[in-house]
N, C-alpha and C positions, 0 to 999 in steps of 0.2 A: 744822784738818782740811783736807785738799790737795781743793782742786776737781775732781769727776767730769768728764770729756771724753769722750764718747761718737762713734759715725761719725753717731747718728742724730740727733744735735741735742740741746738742752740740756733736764734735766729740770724743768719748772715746777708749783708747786701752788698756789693762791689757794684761800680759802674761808673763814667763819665760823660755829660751833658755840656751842655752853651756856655757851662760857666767855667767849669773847670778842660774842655779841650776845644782844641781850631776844628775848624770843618772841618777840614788835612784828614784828621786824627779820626773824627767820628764817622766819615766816611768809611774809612777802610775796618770800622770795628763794624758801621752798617748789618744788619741781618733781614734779607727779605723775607717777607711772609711767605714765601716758597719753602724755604729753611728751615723756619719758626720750629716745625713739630721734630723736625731733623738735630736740630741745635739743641733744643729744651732735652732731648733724651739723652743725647750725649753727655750733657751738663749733667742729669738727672744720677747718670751712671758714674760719675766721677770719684774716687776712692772720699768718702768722707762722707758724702753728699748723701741726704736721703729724700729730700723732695727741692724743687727748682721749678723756677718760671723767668723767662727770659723777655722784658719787654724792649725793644727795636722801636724806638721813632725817629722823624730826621735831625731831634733836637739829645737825644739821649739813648744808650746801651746801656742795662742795668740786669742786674743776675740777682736774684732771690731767692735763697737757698735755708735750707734746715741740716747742717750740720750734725755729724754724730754726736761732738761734746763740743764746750767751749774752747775757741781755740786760743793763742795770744792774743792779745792785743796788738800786738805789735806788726805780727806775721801776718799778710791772709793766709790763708788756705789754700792749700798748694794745687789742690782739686781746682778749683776754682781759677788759678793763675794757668794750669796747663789748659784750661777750657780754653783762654781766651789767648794764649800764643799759639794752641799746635789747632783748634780749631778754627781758628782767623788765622792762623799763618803771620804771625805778625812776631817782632821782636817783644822780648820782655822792656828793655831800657825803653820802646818807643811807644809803650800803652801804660805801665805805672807809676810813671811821672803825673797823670792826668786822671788817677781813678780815685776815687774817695771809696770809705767803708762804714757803714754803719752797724752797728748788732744791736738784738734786741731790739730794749724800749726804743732807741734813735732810729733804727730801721725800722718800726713800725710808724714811727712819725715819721720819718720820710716817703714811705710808701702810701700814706696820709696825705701830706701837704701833695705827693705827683699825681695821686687820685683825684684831687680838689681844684687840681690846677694849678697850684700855689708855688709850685716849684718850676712852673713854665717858661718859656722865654718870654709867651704872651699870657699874662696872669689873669687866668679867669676862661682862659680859651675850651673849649667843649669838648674839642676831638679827643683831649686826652684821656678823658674815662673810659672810650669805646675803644682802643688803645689798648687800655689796662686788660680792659673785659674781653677784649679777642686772645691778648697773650695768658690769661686764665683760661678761656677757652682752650685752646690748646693744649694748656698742661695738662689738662685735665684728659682732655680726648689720649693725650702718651701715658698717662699715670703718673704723673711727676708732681700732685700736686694729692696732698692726703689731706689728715687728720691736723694739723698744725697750719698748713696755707690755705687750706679752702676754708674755712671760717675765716680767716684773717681777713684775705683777700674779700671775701663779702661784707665784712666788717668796712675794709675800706671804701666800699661802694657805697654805704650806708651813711657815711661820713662824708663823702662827694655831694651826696643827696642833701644830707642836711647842712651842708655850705649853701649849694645855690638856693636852697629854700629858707633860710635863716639870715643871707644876705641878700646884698646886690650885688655881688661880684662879677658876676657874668650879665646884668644888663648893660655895663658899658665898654665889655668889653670888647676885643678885634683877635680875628685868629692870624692865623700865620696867611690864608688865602686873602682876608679882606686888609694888612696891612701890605700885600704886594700888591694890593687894589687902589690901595690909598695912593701909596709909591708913585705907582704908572701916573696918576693923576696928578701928583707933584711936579713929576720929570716934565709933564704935558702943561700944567694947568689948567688943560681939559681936554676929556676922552675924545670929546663930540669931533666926530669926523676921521679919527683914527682906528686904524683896523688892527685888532687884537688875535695873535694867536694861543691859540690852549695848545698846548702838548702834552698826550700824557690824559688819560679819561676816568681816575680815576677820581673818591671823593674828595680832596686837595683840589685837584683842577675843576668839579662843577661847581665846591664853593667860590674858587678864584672868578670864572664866569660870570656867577652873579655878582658879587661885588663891585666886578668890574661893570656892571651893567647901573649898577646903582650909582656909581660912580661919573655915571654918562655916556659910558661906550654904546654903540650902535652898532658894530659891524664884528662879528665875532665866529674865528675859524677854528674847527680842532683838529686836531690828529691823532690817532693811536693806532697803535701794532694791529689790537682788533676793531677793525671796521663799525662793528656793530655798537659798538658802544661809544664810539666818537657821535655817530647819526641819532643815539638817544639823549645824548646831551645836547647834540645841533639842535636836535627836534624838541627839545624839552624847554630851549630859552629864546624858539622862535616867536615872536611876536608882529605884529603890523609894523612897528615901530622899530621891531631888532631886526638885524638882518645877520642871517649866522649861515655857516655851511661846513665841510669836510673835504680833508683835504688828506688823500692817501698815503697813510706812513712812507709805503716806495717810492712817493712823487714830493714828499716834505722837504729834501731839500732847491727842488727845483721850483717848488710855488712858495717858500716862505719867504720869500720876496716883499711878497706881496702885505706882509704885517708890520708895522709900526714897531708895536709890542709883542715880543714872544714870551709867553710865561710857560715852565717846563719844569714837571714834577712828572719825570718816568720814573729816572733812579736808576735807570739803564746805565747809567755812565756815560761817557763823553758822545752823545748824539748831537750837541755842534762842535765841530774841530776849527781851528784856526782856518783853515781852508778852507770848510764850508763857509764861515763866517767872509771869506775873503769873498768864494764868488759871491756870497747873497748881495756884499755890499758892491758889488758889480753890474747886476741885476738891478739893483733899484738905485743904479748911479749917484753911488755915492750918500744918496739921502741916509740920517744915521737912525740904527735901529737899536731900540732899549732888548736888552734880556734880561728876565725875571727869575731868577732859577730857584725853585722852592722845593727842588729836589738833592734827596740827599743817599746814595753817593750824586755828586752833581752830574747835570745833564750840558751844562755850558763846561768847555775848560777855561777855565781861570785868566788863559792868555789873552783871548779874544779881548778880554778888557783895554788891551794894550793898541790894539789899532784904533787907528783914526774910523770914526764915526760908530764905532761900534763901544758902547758902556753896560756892563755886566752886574748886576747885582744878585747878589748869593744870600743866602741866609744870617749872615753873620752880619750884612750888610740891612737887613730886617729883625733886624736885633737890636740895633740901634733905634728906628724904628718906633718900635715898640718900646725902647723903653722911656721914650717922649710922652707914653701915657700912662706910664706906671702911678706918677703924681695923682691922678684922677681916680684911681682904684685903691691908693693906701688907704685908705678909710675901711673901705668895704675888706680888705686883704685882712686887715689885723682884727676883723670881730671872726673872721674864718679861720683866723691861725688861733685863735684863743679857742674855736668849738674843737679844732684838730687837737690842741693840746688837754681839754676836757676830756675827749674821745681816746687818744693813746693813755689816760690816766685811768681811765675804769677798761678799757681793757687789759693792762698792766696787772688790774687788780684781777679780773676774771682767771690771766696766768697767772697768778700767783699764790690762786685760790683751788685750779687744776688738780693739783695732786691730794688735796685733804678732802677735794669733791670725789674721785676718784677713790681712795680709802674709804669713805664714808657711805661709798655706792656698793664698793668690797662687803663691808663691815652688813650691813643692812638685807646682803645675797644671802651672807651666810648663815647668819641669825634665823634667815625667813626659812631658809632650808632642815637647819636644823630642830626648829618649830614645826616642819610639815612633818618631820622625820618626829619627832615626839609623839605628835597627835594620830599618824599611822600606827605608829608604836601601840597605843591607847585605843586606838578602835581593836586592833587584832586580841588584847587583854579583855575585851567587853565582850565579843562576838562569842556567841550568835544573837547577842540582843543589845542590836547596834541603836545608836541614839538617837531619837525622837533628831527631827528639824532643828526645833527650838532647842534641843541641849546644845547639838551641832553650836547652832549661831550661839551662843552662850558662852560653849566653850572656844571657840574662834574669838570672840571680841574679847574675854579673859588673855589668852594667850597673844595676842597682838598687843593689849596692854602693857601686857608686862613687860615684851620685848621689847616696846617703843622705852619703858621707861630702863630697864637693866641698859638701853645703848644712851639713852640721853647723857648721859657725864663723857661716854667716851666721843661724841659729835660734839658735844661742845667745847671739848679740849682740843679736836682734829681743827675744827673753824678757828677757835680762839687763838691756834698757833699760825692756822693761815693768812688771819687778819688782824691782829694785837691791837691796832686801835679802837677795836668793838670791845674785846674782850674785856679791858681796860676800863671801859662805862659800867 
């Protein structure tokens, strides 16, 4: 496949996800949405680097950059490598074992297939587009996203759209909230009568809720830092039938007792510690409690798994999961991987077609300039008995004439080079 040349610089992507690193790993690369506009301009600023966007979810780190020129193949970009040791603070040996790269055409098909869902842990899952479109967002809001990424990146949304509308990819699908929903209901074989904690208020934890509701649960608690927003989710999945309430971030270790299931997507990092986990199981004597952690940095630490009555599942452990239903959506995956590789093919050709577009917009300035500059010429020779209307319009559509046709061989050799296999019919 023939290398993209762009006027704007070369397209680059670094990053590592579900498949290529452990939680361990993508935890600590994590970037909160606090950051996002913090990180992207850093990135933005990096010696090479002339536009960047940084998308952060709890399944993948990925950096999307436009480069001054092409660089090795072999090398990344050393821009790009010092973003992700001195601004993560992380060692070099303990992040590029686990990071892949794409340029180019592969980078825009993979920022294709991440927009579409297609490169998910749960394929077909929703949340990832609004994902895309916030970390756009943002680039945008710092300036890090020009002339080269903001069409791209729209591009990619337009190919998100025409997957779920051209398939079925997403009517069977499950997100990462409704397979920790499914989970709870495994561990249980049914909800009905056990009491679910939410931690954590944000959109992760109201879809977990519902899910969990569909699922059969009846009795559903939340917590978060801000008050307000645990009481609209309370308030929002009360029913006759439900029975939900709130329960205050400073009192969460002292009432989560009282939950069966705790499901926890802060990202906060370690808000249950081995100790906590000790007394809760203290508290509700012994009986064992599930953790659902679909938070990434995680919210459970890892050890609690190790005591008695207490069993821990992490994302990696919802990975698994999910991929129990991948069978059911290859069908619908490969008519969506076949429009994304339609889609990175005509825009391939759109770049590659840039710079003869560009020439041919040059070419067309200047001729019309040089034409106004003739025909001012020509009136100042006439005056003081300037031309009727109609000479005017006569001699205007003469001189557009001509010019259209004196440039037509030189347009048709700019396109013919840009596109060979027209030119060739």
């Amino acid at each position: 496949m023939s290398e993209l040349k762009t006027n704007s610089g070369s397209i680059l992507l670094l990053g590592v996800n579900h498949t290529t690193a452990p939680l361990d790993v993508r935890e600590r690369l994590a970037i909160p949405v606090s950051r996002l506009a913090d990180a992207t301009r850093t990135l933005a600023h990096q010696p090479g680097v002339r536009e960047a966007l940084i998308l952060s979810t709890c399944n993948r780190v990925e950096l999307l950059t436009v480069q001054d020129a092409p660089q090795s193949s072999s090398v990344p970009p050393m821009g790009m490598l010092r973003f992700l040791h001195d601004y993560l603070n992380l060692p070099a040996n303990e992040i590029e074992p686990h990071v892949y790269e794409f340029r180019e055409r592969e980078a825009i098909r993979h920022l294709f297939r991440v927009a579409s869902s297609l490169d998910s842990m749960v394929v077909g899952e929703p949340q990832i587009l609004g994902q895309v479109k916030q970390s756009w967002t943002v680039a945008r809001e710092v300036g890090a996203v020009r002339s080269t990424l903001d069409p791209l990146l729209q591009r990619a949304f337009s190919v998100a759209k025409k997957v779920r509308t051209e398939t079925q990819i997403g009517s069977s699908t499950v997100s990462i909230a409704s397979v920790a929903a499914e989970l709870a209901r495994k561990i249980f074989g049914s909800l009905n009568g056990k009491t679910v904690l939410i931690v954590g208020a944000g959109k992760m934890s109201d879809l977990a809720a519902r899910h969990l509701i569909q699922q059969g649960a009846t009795t559903l608690l939340v917590s978060n830092r801000t008050e307000a927003r645990a009481e609209k989710i309370a308030d929002s999945l009360r029913t006759p039938s439900i029975t939900t309430g709130v329960i205050p971030f400073d009192q969460l270790h002292e009432q989560s007792h009282r939950a069966d299931i705790v499901i926890t997507s802060t990202g906060a990092g370690h808000v249950f510690t081995p100790d906590r986990a000790r007394a809760l199981l203290q508290r509700r004597r012994n009986r064992p409690v599930f953790f659902i952690d679909i938070a990434v940095p995680r919210d459970v630490a890892p050890e609690i798994n190790k005591l008695e009555g207490c069993f821990v599942y992490d994302m990696d452990d919802l990975q698994q999961v999910a991929a129990q239903n991948q069978a059911v959506r290859s069908r619908e995956a490969e008519a969506a991987e076949s429009i994304v590789s339609r889609e990175v093919e005509l825009y391939g050709e759109r770049l590659a077609q840039e710079p003869a577009a560009q020439a041919i917009k040059q070419l067309m300035l200047e001729a019309e300039a040089l034409r106004q500059q003739e025909l001012a010429r020509t009136a100042q020779r006439l005056s003081p008995q300037p031309l009727t209307p109609e000479q005017q319009a006569a001699i205007e559509a003469l001189t557009k004439s001509l010019t259209a046709k004196l440039l037509h061989p030189q347009i048709a050799a700019l396109r013919g080079a840009a596109n060979p296999s027209e030119s060739d019919e």
